[in-house]
C-alpha positions, 0 to 999 in steps of 0.5 A: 105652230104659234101660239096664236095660229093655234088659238085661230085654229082651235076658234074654228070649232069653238061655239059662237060668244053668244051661245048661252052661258058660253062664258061658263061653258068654257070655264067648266070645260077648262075645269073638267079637261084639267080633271081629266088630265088628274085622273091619269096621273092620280090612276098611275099612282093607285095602278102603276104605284106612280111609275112614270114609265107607264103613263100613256104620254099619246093620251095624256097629249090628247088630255093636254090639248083639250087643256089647251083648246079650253085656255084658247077659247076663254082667252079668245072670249074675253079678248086676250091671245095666247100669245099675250097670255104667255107673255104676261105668265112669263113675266109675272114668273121672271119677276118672281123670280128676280124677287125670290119669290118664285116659291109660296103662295099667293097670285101677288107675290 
């Protein structure tokens, strides 16, 4: 699947832009999916001493995709596509990189 056929995909079930609030409404989603995506990783390390092969990777694709669902739809709300959002990060990180500047910190490296 493409980029943005899963973004058209993922808008199908996403509430209508004019909802109120929907612009914080997708941004604390992104936010909360992204904490649920910690706690598993931060449970393998207090129940599993951090032992990679106990992580449950089909629930972490489920986290992973509520993830994703968020970044597609506040993409979409403020006019962007994925694919232009993962054509700008591969970018921004290829010239990092011809910089030497992938590591440190810091959005304008």
């Amino acid at each position: 699947m493409e980029l943005d056929e899963y973004q058209a995909a993922a808008l199908r079930t996403a509430r209508a832009r004019t909802e109120p609030d929907e612009m914080f409404h997708l941004a604390f989603g992104l936010v909360a999916e992204a904490g649920e995506v910690a706690a598993k990783f931060q449970k393998l390390i207090r129940d599993r001493q951090s032992d990679e092969a106990a992580l449950d990777r089909g629930d972490l694709a489920l986290e992973l995709g509520d993830v994703l669902w968020h970044i597609a739809t506040l993409a979409a709300y403020f006019g962007l596509t994925l694919d232009e959002v993962a054509a700008a990060n591969v970018e921004k990180l290829a010239s990092r990189q011809r910089r030497g500047m992938l590591s440190g910190s810091g959005d304008h490296r």
